[in-house]
C-alpha atoms as one frame of an Amber mdcrd trajectory, in Angstrom:
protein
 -12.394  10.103  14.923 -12.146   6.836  17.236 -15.570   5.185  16.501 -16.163
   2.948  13.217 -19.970   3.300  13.410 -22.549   3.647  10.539 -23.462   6.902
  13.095 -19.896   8.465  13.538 -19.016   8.133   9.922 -22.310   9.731   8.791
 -21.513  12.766  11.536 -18.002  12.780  10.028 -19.448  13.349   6.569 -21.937
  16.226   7.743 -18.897  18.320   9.101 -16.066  16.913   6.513 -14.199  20.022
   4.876 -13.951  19.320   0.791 -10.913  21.825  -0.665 -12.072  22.387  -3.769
  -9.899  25.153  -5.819  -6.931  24.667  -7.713  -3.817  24.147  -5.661  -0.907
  26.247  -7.843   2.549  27.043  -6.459   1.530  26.456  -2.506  -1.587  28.027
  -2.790  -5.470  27.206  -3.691  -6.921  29.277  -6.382  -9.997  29.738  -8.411
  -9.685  28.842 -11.747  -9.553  31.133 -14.847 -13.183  32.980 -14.573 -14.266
  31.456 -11.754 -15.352  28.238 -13.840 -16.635  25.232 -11.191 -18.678  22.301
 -11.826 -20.523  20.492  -9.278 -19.870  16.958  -7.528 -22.507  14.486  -6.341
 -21.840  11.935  -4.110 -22.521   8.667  -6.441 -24.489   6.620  -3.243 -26.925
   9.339  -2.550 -26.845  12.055  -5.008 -26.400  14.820  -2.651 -23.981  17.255
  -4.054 -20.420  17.379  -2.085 -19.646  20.790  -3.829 -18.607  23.032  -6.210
 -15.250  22.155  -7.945 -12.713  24.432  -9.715 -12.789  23.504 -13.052  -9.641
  24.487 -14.744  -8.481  24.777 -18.468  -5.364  25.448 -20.869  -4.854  29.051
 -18.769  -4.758  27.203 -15.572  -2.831  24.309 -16.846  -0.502  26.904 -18.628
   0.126  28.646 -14.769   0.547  25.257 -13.550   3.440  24.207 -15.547   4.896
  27.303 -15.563   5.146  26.901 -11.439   6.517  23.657 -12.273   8.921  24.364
 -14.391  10.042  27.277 -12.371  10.424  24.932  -9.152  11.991  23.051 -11.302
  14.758  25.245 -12.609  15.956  27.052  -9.724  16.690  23.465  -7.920  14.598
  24.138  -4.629  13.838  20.413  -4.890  16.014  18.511  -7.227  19.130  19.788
  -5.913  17.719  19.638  -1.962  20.166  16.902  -0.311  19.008  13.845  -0.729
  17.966  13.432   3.102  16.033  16.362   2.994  14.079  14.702  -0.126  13.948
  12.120   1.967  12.356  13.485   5.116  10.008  15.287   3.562   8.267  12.442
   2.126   8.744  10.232   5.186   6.962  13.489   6.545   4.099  12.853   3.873
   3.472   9.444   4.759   3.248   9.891   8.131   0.394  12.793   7.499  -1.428
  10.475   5.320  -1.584   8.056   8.425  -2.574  10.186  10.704  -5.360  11.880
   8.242  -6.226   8.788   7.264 -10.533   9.097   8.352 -10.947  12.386   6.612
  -9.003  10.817   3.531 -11.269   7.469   3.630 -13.818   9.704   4.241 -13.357
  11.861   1.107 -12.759   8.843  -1.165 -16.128   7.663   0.049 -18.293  10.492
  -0.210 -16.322  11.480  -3.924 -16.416   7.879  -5.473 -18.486   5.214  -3.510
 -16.321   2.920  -1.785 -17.067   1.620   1.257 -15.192   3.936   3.919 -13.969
   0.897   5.990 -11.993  -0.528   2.726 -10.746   3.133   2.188  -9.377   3.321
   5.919  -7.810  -0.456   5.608  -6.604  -0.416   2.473  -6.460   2.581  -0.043
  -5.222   4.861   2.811  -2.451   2.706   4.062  -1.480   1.091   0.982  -0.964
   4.720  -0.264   1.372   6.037   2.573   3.388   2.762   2.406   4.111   3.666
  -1.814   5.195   7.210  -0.294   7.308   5.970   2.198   8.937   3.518  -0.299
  10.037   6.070  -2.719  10.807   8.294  -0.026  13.518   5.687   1.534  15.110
   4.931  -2.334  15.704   8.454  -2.946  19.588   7.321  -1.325  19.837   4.176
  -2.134  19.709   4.490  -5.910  22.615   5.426  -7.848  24.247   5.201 -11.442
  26.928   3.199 -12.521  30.914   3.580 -13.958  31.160   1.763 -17.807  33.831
  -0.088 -18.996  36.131   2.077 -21.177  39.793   1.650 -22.145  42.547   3.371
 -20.303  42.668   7.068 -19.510  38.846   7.116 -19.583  36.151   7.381 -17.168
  32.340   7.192 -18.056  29.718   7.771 -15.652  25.965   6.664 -16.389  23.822
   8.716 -14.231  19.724   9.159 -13.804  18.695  12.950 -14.363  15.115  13.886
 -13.461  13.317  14.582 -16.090  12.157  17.964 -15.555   8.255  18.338 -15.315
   5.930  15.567 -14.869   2.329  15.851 -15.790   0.610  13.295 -14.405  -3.737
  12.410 -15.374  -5.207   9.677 -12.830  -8.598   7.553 -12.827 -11.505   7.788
 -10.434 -11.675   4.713  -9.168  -8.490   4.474  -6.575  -7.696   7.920  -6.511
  -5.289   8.370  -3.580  -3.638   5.562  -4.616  -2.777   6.314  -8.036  -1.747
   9.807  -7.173   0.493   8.118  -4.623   1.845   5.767  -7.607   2.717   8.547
 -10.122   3.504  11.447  -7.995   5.605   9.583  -5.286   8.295   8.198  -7.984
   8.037  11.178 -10.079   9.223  13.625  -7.208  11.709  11.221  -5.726  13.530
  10.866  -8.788  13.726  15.219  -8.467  10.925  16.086 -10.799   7.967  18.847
 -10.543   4.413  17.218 -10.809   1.278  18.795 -12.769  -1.235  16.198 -11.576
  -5.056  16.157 -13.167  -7.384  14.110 -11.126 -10.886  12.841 -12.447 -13.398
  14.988 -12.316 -15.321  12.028 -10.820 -13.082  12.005  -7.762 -11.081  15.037
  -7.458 -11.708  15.803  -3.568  -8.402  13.369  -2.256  -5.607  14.640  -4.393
  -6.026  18.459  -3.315  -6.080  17.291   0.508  -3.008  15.370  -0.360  -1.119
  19.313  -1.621  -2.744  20.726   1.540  -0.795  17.384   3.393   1.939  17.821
   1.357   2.579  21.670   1.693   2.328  20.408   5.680   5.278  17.966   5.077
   7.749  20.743   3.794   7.628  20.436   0.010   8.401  23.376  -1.354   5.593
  25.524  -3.216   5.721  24.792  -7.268   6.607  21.294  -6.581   3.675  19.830
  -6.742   0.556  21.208  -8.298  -3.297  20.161  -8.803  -5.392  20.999 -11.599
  -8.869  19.877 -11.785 -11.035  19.729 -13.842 -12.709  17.545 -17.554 -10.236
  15.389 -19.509 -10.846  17.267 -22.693 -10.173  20.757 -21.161  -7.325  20.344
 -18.547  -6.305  16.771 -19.720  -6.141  17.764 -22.985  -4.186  20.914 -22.251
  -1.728  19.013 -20.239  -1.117  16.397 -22.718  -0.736  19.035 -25.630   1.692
  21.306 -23.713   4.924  22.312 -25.461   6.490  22.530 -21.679   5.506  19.253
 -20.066   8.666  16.648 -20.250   6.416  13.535 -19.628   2.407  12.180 -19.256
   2.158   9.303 -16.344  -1.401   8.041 -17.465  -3.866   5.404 -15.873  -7.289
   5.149 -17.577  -9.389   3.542 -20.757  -7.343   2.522 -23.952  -9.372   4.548
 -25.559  -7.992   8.312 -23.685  -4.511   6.140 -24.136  -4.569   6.626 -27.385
  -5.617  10.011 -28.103  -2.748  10.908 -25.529  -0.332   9.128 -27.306  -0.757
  11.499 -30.548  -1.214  14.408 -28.200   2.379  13.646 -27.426   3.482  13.505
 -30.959   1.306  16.503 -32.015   3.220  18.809 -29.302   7.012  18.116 -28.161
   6.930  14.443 -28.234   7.211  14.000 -24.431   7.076  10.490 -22.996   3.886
   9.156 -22.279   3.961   6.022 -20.015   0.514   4.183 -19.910  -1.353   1.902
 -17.554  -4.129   0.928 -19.237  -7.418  -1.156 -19.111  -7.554  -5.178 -18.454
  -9.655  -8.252 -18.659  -7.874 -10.489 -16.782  -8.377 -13.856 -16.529  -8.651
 -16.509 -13.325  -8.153 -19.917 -13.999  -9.387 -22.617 -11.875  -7.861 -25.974
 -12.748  -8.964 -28.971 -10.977  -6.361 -30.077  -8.699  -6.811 -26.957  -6.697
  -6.062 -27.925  -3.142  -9.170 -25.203  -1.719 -11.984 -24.503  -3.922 -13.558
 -22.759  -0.821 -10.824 -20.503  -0.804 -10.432 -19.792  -4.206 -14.139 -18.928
  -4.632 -13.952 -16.739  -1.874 -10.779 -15.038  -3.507 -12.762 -15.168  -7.161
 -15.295 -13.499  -5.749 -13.534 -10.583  -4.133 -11.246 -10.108  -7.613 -14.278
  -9.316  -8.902 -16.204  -7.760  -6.947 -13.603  -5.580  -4.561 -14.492  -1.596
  -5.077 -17.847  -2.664  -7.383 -15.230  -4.516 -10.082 -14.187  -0.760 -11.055
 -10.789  -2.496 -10.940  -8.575  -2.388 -14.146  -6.866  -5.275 -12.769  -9.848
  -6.844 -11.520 -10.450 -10.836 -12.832 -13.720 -10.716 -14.772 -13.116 -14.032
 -16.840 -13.047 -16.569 -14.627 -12.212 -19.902 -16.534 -12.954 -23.433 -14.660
 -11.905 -26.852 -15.305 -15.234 -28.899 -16.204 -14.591 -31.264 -13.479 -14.801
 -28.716 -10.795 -17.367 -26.182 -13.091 -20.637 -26.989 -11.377 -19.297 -27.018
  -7.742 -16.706 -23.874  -7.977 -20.144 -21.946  -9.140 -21.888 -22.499  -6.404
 -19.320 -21.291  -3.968 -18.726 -18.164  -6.318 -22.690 -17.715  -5.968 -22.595
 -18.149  -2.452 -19.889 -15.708  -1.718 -21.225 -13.513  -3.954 -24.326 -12.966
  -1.461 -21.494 -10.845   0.978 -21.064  -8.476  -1.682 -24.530  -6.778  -1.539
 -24.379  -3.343  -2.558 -25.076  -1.029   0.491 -23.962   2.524   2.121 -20.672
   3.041   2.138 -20.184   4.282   4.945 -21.902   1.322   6.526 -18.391  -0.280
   7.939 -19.663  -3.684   7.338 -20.340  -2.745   3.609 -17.995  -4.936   0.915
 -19.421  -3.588  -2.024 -20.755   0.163  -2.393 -22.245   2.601  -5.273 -20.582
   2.844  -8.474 -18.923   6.094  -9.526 -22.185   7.723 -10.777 -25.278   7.220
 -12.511 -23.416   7.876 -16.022 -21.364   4.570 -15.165 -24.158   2.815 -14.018
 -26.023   3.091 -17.400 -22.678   1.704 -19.310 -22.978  -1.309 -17.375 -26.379
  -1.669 -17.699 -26.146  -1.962 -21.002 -23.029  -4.214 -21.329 -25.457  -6.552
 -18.938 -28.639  -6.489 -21.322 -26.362  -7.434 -24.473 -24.855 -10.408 -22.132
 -28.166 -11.730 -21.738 -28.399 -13.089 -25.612 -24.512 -14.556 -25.091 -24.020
 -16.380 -21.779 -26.562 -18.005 -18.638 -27.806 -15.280 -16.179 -26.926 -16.985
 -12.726 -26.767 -14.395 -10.424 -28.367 -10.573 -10.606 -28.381  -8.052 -13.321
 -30.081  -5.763 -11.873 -29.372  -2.313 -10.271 -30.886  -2.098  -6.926 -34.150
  -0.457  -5.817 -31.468   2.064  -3.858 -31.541   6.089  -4.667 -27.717   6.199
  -5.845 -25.482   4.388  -8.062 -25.780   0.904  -7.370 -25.478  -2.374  -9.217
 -26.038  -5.488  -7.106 -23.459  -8.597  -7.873 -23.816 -10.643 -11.538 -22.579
 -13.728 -12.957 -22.736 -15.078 -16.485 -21.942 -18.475 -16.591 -21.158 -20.784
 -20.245 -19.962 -16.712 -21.724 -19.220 -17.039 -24.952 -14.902 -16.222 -25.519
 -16.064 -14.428 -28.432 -18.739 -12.323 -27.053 -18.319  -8.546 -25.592 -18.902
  -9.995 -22.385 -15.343 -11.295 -22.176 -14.038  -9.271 -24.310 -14.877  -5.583
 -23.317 -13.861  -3.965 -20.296 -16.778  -2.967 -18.321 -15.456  -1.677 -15.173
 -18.356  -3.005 -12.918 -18.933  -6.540 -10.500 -19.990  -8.681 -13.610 -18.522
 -11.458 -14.274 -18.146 -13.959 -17.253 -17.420 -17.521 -16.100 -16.327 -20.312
 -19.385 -15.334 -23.931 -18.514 -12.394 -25.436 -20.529 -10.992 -29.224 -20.596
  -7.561 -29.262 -20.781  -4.367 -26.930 -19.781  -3.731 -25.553 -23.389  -7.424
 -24.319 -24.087  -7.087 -22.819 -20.638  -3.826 -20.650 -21.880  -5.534 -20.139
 -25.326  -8.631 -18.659 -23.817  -6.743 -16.524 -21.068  -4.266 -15.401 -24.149
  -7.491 -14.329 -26.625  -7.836 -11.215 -25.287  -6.511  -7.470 -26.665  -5.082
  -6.731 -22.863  -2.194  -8.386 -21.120  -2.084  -7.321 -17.652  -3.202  -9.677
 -14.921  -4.193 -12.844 -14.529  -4.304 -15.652 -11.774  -4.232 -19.390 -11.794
  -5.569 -22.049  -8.852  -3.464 -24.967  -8.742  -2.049 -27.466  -6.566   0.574
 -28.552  -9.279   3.880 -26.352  -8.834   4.920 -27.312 -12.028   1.793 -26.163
 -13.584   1.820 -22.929 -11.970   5.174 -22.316 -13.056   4.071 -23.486 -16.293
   1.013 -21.942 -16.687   2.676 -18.448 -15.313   5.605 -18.838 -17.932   2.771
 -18.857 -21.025   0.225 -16.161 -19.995   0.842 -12.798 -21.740   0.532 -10.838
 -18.891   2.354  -8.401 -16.426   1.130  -9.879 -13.210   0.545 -13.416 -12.460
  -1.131 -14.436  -9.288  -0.947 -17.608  -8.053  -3.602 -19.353  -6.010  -4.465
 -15.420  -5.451  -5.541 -12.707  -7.350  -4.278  -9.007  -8.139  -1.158  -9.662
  -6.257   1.033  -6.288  -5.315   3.008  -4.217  -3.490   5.265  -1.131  -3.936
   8.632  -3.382  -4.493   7.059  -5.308  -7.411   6.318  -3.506 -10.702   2.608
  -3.047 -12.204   1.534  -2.768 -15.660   1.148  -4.976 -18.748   1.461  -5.601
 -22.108  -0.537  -5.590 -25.921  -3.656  -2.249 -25.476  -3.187  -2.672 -21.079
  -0.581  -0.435 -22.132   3.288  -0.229 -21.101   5.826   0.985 -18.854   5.225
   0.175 -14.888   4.479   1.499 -11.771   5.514   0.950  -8.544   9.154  -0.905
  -7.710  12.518   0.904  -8.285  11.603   0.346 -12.174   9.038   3.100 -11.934
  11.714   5.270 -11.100  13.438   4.808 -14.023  10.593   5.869 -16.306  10.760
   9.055 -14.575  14.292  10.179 -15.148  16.911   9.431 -18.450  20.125   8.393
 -18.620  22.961  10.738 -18.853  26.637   9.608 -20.224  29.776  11.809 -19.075
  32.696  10.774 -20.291  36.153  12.080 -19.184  39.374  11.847 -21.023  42.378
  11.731 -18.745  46.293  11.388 -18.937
């Protein structure tokens, strides 16, 4: 399409094709007995269509594609510059299916399409094309060893990949676990949500397109405690790349154990923390960037910077520029192009953060809305809490929607203290002036990402992930390709 209109995208949508089987060794499928279950669209409630809804017999046929694709080398022993091309081929798909991909992450999950087409699409392509160009350029290494030996330390894919991703960027996080997984020679099982499965099946169809050979890369949808479950559990599965709650962390942790103690490598939830000190040269620009770490894709962000911490002597001013830039975040269609903020994921969601809003009413100041709008779908207009309690849910739970808990401090330390008091460790930012503080500041929080005088800070050469229940192990850089292989010692006695 080459108009952006509120008009073109809502023609777009009335024509949009939604695959919606299983995609299993190159080919869409129903799954076992015809099982479906059927997806709304979260802004209007209209229902997008019916969805193959797969369990342990589909998961089981999955795998066993795989692991044959796997086994007889058609990818993992393909020369490297075939690898190569192939996803270079991928990412160059994405780009140019990049409206009917927006389009489907709208219509399956609520964002606002013109976000989708700027950033989610792109951002994904450019993680495919990354991987895709270190598939050469990594290698092993020789070790010391005394005379008449030789040891080599090389990476070996791991074999097959299963690989369960959230709702709430779903292109992107298949891009993060499958792109790594198959670069470093692996087969990929990958389970989308069930609240935003639509994406991940046009990226097979795309990827099919691109050359990868059939078994390679396979799509199971379907419920967390049917196809999740199976995938975690299975006896045939090398590894589990997860990103969701602590909460499913955990149970797949002991799934793990309970089967053939594959590796599971978690990204987990967050409630990361912005700090404001006072000798922060912009506070126009840091409110601005406050507000849109919060309330970018409806705060369903697990990076997203719900505590917002202020230096007293800026408190009262920095709130009112957070209040006025919150008024640009008014939920609307998402398909509106002007939209910044759209529905929520569904009306299940919406009545979780409801809830976590009516208990912050007894703990903090209401400033700004708490309210869902008087709108038919899933929506949840902009709130701020101001004087939260540190000790309160409010800034201690995750609640994966645009509410946000705003504490002043006094001094530096109660600053890192307060950031520090939380289970999670994965973001945070600071707003300074001060190099020394930020470098200061950055060196104490216990956190995987630090943004300075920004927030949520990435790209595909820097690792993401954190630390304490946020979870471990990272994705994205060269590092995520590690996680995906192991290392193998030969050693070679000569004379």
């Amino acid at each position: 399409m080459t108009e952006t209109t509120l008009t073109a995208w809502q023609c777009a949508a009335e024509t949009l094709r939604l695959p919606s089987g299983l995609f299993i060794d190159g080919a869409m499928a129903p799954a076992a007995g015809g099982a479906t279950w059927r997806k709304l669209n979260p802004a209007t409630g209209a229902v997008l269509g019916e969805v193959a809804r797969a369990t342990a017999p589909d998961v089981d046929k999955a795998v066993a594609a795989a692991r044959a694709s796997f086994e007889d080398g058609r990818w993992r022993a393909r020369p490297m510059a075939a690898r190569r091309d192939i996803l270079l081929k991928l990412a160059e798909l994405i780009m140019a299916n990049a409206p009917r991909l927006a389009l489907a992450e709208s219509l399956d999950m609520g964002k606002p399409v013109a976000e989708a087409l700027a950033i989610d699409i792109p951002g994904a392509a450019a993680v495919w094309r990354f991987y895709a160009e270190a598939i050469d350029k990594v290698g092993g290494e020789v070790a010391p060893t005394d005379a008449g030996n030789l040891a080599l330390v090389t990476r070996e894919p791991l074999g097959v990949v299963g690989g369960i991703v959230p709702w709430n960027f779903p292109f992107d996080m298949a891009a993060w676990k499958c792109a790594p997984a198959l670069a470093a020679g692996n087969s990929v099982v990958l389970k989308p949500s069930e609240r935003s499965p639509f994406s991940a099946l046009i990226l097979a169809e795309l990827a099919q397109e691109a050359g990868l050979p059939d078994g390679v890369l396979n799509i199971v949808t379907g419920f967390g405690h049917e196809a999740g479950k199976a995938l975690a559990l299975h006896q045939d599965v090398d590894c589990l790349a997860f990103t969701g709650s602590t909460r499913t962390g955990r149970t797949l942790m002991g799934y793990a154990g309970e089967s053939n103690l594959k590796q599971v490598w978690l990204e987990l939830g967050g409630k990361s923390a912005n700090i404001v000190f006072e000798d922060t040269e912009n506070l126009e620009a840091a409110a601005a960037t406050a507000a849109l770490g919060i309330f970018f894709n409806a705060g369903q962000v697990c990076s997203a910077n719900s505590r917002l911490l202020v230096q007293r002597g800026v408190h009262k001013r920095f709130l009112e520029l957070l209040v006025a830039e919150a008024a640009a975040y008014a939920p609307t269609n998402p398909l509106d192009p002007a939209a910044r903020m759209g529905a929520l994921v569904d009306r299940a969601h919406l009545a979780q953060v409801q809830a976590h809003v009516e208990a912050a009413r007894h703990t903090a100041a209401l400033v700004l809305g708490g309210t869902a709008t008087d709108q038919p779908g899933a929506f949840f207009g902009p709130t701020i809490f101001d004087h939260a309690d540190p000790a309160s849910p409010l800034c201690r739970e995750e609640i994966f929607g645009p509410v946000l808990a705003v504490t002043p401090f006094d001094t530096e330390a109660e600053a890192i203290a307060l950031a520090n008091d939380s289970a999670y460790g994965l973001a945070a930012s600071v707003w300074t002036g001060n190099l020394n503080r930020a470098l200061r500041v950055s060196g104490a929080l216990r956190v995987g990402t630090v943004s300075v005088n920004t927030v949520d800070a990435l790209s595909p050469q820097t690792p993401f992930g954190g630390i304490k229940q946020s979870g471990f192990g990272r994705d994205l850089s060269l590092h995520a390709l590690e996680k995906f292989s192991y290392l193998k010692t030969s050693w070679i006695k000569f004379s």
